[in-house]
C-alpha positions as a printed NumPy array, in Angstrom:
array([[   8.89 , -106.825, -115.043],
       [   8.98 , -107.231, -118.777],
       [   9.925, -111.025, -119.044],
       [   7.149, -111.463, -116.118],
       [   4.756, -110.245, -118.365],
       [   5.717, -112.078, -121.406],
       [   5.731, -115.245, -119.613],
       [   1.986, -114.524, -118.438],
       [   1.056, -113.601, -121.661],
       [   2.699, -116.934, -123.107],
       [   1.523, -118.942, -120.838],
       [  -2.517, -117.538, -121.238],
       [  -1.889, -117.829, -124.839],
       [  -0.921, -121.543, -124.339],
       [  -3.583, -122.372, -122.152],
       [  -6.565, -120.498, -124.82 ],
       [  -5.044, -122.618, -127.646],
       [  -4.897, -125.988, -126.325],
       [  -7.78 , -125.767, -123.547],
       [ -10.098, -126.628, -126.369],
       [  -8.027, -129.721, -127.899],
       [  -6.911, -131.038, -124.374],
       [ -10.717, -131.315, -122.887],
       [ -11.754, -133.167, -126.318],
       [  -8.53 , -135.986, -126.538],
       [  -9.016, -138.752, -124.745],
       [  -5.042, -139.75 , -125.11 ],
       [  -3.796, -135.73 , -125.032],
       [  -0.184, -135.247, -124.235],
       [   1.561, -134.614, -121.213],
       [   1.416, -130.758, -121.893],
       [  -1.736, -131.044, -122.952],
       [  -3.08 , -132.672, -119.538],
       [  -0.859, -130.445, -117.483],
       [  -2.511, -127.152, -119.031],
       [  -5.891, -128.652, -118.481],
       [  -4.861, -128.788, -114.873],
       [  -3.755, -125.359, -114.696],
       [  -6.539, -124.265, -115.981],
       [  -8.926, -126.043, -113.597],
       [  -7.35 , -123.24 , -110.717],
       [  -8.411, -120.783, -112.991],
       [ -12.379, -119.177, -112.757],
       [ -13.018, -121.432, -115.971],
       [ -12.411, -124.393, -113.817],
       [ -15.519, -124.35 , -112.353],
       [ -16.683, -124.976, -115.929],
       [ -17.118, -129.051, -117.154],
       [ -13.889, -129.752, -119.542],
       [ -16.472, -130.641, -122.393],
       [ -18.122, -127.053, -121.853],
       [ -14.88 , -124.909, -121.692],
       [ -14.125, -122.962, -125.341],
       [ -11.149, -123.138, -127.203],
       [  -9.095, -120.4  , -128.577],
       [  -9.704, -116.851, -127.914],
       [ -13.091, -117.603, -126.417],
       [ -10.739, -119.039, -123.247],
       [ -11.164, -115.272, -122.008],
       [ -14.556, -115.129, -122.393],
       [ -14.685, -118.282, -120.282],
       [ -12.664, -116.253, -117.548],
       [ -15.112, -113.425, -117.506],
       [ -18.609, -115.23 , -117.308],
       [ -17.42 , -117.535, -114.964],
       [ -15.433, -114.593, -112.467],
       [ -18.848, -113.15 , -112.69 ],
       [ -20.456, -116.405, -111.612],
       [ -18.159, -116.521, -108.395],
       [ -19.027, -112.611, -107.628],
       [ -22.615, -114.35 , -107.537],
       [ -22.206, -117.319, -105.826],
       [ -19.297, -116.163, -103.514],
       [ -19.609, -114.887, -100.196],
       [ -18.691, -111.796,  -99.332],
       [ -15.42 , -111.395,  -96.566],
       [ -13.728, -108.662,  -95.507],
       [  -9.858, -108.712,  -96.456],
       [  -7.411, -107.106,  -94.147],
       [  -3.451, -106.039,  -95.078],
       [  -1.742, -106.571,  -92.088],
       [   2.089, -107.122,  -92.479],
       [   5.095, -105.995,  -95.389],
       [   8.335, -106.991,  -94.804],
       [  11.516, -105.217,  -96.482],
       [  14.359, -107.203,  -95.243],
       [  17.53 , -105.049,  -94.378],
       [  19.798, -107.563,  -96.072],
       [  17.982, -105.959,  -99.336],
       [  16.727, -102.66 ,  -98.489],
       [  19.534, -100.178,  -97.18 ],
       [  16.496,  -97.652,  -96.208],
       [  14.267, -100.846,  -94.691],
       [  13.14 ,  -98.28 ,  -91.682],
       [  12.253,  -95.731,  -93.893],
       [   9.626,  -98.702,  -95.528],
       [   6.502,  -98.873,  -94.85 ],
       [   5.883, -102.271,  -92.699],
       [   1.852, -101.969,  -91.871],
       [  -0.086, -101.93 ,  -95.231],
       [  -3.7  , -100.144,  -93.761],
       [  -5.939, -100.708,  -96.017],
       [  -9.433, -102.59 ,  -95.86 ],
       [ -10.896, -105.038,  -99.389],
       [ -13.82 , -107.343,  -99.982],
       [ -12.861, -110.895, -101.856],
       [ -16.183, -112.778, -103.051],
       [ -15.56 , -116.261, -101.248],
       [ -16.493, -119.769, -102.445],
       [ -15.252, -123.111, -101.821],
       [ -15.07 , -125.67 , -104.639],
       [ -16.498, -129.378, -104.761],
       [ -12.741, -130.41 , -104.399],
       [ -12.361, -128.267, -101.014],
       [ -10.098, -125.863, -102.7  ],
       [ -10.485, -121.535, -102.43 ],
       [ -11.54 , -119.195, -105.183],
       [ -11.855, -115.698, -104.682],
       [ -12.406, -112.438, -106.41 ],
       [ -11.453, -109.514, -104.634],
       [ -10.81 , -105.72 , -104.349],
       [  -8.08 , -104.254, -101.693],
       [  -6.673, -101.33 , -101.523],
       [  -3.831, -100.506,  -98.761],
       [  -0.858,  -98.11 ,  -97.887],
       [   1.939,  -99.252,  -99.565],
       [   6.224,  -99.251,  -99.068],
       [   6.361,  -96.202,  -99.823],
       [   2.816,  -94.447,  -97.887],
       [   1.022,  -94.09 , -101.091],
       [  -2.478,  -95.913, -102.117],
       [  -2.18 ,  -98.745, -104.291],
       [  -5.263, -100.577, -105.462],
       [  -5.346, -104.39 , -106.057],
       [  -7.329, -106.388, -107.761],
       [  -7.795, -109.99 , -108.948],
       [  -8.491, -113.967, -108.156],
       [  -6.89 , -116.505, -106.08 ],
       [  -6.818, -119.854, -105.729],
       [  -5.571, -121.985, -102.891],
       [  -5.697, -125.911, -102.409],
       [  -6.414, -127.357,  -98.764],
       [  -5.45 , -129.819,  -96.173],
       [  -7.27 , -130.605,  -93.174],
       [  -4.198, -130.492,  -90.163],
       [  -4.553, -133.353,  -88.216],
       [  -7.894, -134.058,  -89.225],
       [  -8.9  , -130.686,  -88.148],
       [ -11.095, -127.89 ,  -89.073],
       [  -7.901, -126.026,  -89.371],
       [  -6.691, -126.562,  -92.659],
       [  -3.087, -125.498,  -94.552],
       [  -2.858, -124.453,  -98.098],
       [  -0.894, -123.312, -100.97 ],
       [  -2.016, -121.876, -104.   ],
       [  -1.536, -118.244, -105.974],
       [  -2.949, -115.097, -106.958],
       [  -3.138, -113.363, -110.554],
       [  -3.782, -109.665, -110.126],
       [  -3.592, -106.31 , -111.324],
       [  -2.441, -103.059, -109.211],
       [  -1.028,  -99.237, -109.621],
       [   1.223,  -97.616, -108.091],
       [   2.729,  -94.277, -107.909],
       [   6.574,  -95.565, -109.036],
       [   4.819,  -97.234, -112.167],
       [   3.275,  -93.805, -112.71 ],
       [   0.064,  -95.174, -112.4  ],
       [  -0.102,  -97.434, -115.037],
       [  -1.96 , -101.117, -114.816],
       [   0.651, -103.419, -113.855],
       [  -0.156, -107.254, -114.024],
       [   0.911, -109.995, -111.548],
       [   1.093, -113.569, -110.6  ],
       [   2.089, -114.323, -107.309],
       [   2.264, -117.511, -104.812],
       [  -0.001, -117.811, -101.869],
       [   0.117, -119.726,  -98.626],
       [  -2.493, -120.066,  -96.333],
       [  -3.399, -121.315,  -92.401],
       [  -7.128, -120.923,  -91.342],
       [ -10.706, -122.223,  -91.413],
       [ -13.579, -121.83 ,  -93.51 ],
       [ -14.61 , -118.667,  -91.682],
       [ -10.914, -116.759,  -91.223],
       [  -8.012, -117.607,  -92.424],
       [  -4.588, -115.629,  -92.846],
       [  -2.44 , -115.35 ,  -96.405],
       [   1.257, -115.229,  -96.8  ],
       [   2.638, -113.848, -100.448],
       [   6.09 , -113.059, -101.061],
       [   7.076, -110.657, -103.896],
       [  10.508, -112.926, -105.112],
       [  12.01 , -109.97 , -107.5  ],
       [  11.473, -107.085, -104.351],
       [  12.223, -109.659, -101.472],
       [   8.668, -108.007,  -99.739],
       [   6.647, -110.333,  -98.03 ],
       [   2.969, -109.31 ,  -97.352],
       [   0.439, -110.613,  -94.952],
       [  -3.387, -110.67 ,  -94.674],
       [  -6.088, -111.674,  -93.292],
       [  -9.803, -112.933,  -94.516],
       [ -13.042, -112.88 ,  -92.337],
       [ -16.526, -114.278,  -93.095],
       [ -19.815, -113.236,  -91.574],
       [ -19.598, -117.085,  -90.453],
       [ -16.829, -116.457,  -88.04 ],
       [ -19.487, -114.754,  -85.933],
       [ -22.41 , -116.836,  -86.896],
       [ -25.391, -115.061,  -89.321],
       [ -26.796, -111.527,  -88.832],
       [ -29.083, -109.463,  -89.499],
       [ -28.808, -106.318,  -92.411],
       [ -26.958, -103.46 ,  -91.805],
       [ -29.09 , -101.16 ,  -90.043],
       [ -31.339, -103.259,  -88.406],
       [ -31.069, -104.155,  -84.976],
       [ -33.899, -106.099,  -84.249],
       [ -35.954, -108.315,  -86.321],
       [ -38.506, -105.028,  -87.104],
       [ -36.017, -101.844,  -87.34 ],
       [ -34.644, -100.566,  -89.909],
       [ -32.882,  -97.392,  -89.264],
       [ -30.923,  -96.078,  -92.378],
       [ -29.466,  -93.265,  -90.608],
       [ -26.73 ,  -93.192,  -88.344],
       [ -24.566,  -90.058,  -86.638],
       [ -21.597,  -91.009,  -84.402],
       [ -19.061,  -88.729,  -82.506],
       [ -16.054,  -90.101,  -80.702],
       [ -12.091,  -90.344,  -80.422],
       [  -9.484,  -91.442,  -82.568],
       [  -5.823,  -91.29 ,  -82.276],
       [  -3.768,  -90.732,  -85.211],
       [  -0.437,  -92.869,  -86.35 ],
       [   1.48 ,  -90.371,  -88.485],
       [   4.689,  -91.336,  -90.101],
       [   6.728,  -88.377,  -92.321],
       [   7.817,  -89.292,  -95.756],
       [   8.865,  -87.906,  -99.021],
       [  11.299,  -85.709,  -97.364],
       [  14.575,  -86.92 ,  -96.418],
       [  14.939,  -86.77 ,  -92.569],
       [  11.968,  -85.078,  -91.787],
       [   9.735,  -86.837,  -88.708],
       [   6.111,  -86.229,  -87.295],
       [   4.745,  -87.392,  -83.862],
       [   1.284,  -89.154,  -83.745],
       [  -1.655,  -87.007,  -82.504],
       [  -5.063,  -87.843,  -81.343],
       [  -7.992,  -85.473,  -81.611],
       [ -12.343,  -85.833,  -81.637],
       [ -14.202,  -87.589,  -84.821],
       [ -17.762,  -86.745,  -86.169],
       [ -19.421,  -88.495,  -89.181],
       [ -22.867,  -89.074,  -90.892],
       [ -23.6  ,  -92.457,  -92.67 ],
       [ -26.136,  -92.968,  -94.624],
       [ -27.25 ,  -96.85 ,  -95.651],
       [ -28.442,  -97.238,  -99.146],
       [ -29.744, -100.955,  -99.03 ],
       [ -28.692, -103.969,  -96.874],
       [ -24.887, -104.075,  -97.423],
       [ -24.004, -100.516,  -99.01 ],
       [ -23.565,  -97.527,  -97.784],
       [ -21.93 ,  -93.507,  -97.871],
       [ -20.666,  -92.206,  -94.804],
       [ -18.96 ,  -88.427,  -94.256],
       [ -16.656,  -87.676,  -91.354],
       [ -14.862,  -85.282,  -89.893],
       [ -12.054,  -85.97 ,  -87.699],
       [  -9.049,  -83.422,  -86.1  ],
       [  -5.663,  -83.294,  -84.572],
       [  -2.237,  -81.903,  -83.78 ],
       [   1.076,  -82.652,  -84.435],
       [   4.904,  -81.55 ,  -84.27 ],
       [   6.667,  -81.499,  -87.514],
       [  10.456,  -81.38 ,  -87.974],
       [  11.61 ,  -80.267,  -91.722],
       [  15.369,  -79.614,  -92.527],
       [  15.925,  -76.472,  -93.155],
       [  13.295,  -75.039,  -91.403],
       [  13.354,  -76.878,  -88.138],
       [  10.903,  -77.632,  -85.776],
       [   7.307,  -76.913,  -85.598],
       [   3.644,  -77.713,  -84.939],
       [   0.14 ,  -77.556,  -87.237],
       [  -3.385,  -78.719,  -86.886],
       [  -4.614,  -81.414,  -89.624],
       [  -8.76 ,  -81.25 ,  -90.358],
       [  -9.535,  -83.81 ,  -92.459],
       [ -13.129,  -84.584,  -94.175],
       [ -14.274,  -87.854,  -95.776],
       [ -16.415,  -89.375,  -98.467],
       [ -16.505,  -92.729,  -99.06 ],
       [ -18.824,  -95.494, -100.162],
       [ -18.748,  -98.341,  -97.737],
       [ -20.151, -102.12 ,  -98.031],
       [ -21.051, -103.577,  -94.559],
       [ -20.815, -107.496,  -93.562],
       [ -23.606, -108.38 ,  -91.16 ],
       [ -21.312, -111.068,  -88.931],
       [ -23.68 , -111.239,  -86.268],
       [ -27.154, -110.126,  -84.605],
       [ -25.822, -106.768,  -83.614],
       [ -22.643, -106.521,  -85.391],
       [ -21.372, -105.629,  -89.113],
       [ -18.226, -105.294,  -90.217],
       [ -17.244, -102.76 ,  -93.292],
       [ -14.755, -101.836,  -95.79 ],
       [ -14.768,  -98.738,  -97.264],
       [ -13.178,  -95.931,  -99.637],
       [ -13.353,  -92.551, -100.713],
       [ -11.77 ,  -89.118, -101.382],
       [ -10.566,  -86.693,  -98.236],
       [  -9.975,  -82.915,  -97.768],
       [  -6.936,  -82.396,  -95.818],
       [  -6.69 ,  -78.709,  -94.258],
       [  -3.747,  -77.595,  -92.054],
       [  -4.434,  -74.775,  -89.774],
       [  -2.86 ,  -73.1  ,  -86.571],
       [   0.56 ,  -73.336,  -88.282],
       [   3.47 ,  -72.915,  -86.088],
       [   6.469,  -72.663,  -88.276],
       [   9.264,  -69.681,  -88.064],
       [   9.902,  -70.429,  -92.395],
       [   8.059,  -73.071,  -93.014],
       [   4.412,  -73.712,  -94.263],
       [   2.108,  -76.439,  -95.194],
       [  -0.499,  -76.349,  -98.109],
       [  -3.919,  -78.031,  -97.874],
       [  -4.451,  -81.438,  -99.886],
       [  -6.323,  -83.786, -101.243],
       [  -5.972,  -87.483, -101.606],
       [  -8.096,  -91.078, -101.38 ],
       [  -9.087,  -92.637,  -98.261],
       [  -9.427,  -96.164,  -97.08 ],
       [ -11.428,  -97.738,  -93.812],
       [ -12.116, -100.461,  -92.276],
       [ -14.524, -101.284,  -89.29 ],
       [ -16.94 , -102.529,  -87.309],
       [ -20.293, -101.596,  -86.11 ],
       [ -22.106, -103.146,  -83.284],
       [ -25.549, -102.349,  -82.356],
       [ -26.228, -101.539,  -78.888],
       [ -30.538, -101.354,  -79.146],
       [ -32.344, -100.275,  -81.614],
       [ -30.883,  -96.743,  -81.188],
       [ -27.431,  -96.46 ,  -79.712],
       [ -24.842,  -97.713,  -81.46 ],
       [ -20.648,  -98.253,  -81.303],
       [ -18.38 ,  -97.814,  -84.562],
       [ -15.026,  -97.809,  -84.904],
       [ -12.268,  -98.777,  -87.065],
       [  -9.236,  -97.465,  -88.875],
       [  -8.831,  -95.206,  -91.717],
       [  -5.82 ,  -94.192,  -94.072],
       [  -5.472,  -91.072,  -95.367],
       [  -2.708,  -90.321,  -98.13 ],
       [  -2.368,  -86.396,  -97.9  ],
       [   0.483,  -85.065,  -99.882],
       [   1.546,  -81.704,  -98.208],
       [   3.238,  -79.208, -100.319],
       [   5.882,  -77.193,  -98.362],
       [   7.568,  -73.64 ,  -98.887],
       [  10.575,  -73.18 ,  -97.08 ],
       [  11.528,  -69.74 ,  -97.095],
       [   9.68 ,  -68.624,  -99.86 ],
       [  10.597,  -71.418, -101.837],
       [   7.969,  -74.208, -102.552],
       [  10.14 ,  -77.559, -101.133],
       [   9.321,  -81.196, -101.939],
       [   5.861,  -82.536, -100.407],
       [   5.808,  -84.41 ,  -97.313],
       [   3.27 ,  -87.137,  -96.617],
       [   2.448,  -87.787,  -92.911],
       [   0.787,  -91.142,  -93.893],
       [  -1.834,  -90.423,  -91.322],
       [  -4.026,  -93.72 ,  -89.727],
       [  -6.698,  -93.219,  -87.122],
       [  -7.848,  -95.643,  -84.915],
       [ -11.301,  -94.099,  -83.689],
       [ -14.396,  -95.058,  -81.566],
       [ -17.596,  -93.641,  -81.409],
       [ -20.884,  -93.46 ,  -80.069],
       [ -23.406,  -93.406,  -82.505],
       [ -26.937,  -92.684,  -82.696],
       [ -29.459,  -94.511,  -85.651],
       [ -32.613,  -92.992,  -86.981]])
């Protein structure tokens, strides 16, 4: 991790020093030419060469001009979909986590050279069933395939993340990207070369589905900021932290109240229930019920007439109840949340939303008296609801 960074740092050091010389020579050197290219995938690259700054100022090049694509960009909604941990590399592979859940939004814009740039937020389950946030730019160079709108490219991603075995602490990255899609969706293979971990994800525009209206509105006249929605959702769970313990999924009813701010933005609490078995060694085999209640800011993509797509996340309550252990107990927690979804309007009124949402409760267990190691039932509900707007 250490010589990764230094080589980032050398290498942005390289590139603020001789940006400024290399866009003014008109016979620069080969290094000269070849950071002036590297530079071009950066933000600044949107920026003429005669109008990028030299020395420190390089930064401040990166900054306006990340801001700039925020602006100009188009907002998409990112979804993790895929982490491989080979077994040639991981002894434990099956005790990995292989399904990142997570939702992000990436500010989208496509260059006068055909190439991607975006800036994006994601956060996502990760190996090990804890939250890590992710944030940062990518660029990726096209190719039409076979004179196609499908196109092929290649490209990378410098980001910064957190993560609970880096106790928290900002952790920089650069990492190669491939990519297969169109303008409108598109799907992103990066592989981690130090971890052998490959993760997938996918990007979707509002243009995939053609324009829409704002969130909230379902005809050309209504706006309706409020919405209240009950349904179904059934629950993936997946016990970790403790060695050998295993959960069984569970499915249960869902309530929520969302509230829309403006056209894209909104807060939405919800409520959601449901039961599972629970084996822990050394106490054995038993059963609880999990309540868990949501707050989370959301931003909503309006894909078509009736339909918006969101990303979301928040904070969540996680109670345990109706415990059913004979030495054994649960505590309540509380951990982030992270959805993503879809929202389709069926008139002006009626409405169906649904998604998924990862919760990241840590559960604190006593085992005979004894407070034990926390488990983590990496819970992920796929739910469906009617909902009502007014």
């Amino acid at each position: 991790m250490l010589d990764r960074l230094r080589c980032a740092a050398a290498l942005a050091a390289a590139l603020a020093l001789s940006n400024g010389a290399a866009a003014q020579e008109s016979t620069s050197s080969w290094w000269s030419r070849a950071l002036t290219a590297i530079n071009d995938t950066t933000p600044a690259g949107l920026k003429p060469v005669d109008q990028r700054s030299s020395g420190w100022s390089w930064f401040t090049d990166q900054w306006e001009s990340g801001k700039a694509l925020i602006a100009k960009g188009q907002a998409n909604l990112l979804l993790p979909a895929i982490t491989t941990h080979p077994a040639g590399t991981y002894d434990n592979y099956y005790r990995q986590n292989g399904y990142p859940y997570g939702a992000g939004i990436g500010s989208y814009f496509i260059d006068d050279r055909d190439n991607e740039r975006i800036v994006y937020a994601m956060a996502f389950s990760d190996s090990h069933y804890n939250i890590e946030p992710l944030a940062g730019y990518a660029w990726v160079a096209r190719w039409p395939i076979f004179g196609s709108r499908l196109k092929a490219g290649i490209g990378y991603t410098a980001f910064l993340t957190a993560r609970n075995d880096t106790l928290w602490l900002p952790v920089p990255g650069v990492l190669p990207l491939i990519s297969i899609g169109t303008d409108e969706a598109s799907v992103y293979v990066s592989h981690v070369v130090t971890q052998n971990v490959t993760f997938i994800f996918a990007r979707i525009s509002p243009e995939a589905f053609g324009s829409g209206l704002s969130p909230g509105a379902a005809d050309g006249t209504d706006r309706r900021r409020n919405l209240l929605f009950a349904g179904y959702g059934y629950v993936n769970a997946d016990a970790s932290g403790v060695d050998n313990a295993s959960v069984n999924n569970g499915a249960g009813p869902v309530l929520g109240y969302r509230r829309y701010l403006g056209d894209n933005f909104a807060l939405e609490f919800s409520a959601e229930r449901s039961e599972h078995d629970l084996y822990l060694p050394g106490a054995g085999s038993g059963s609880f019920r999990r309540e868990a209640y949501s707050l989370a800011g959301q931003y909503h993509f309006p894909v078509a007439r009736r339909v918006q797509l969101f990303a979301g996340i928040g904070v969540a309550y996680e109670r345990v109840t109706q415990q059913q252990f004979d030495n054994a107990s649960l505590s309540d927690s509380w951990g982030p949340v992270v959805q993503g979804g879809a929202t389709v309007d069926l008139t002006s009124v009626l409405s169906l939303t649904g998604g998924i949402r990862t919760g990241f409760p840590r559960y604190q267990t006593t085992i005979n008296g004894q407070a034990g190691a926390s488990v983590l039932i990496a819970p992920v509900t796929f739910s469906l609801a009617l909902a009502a707007r007014f």
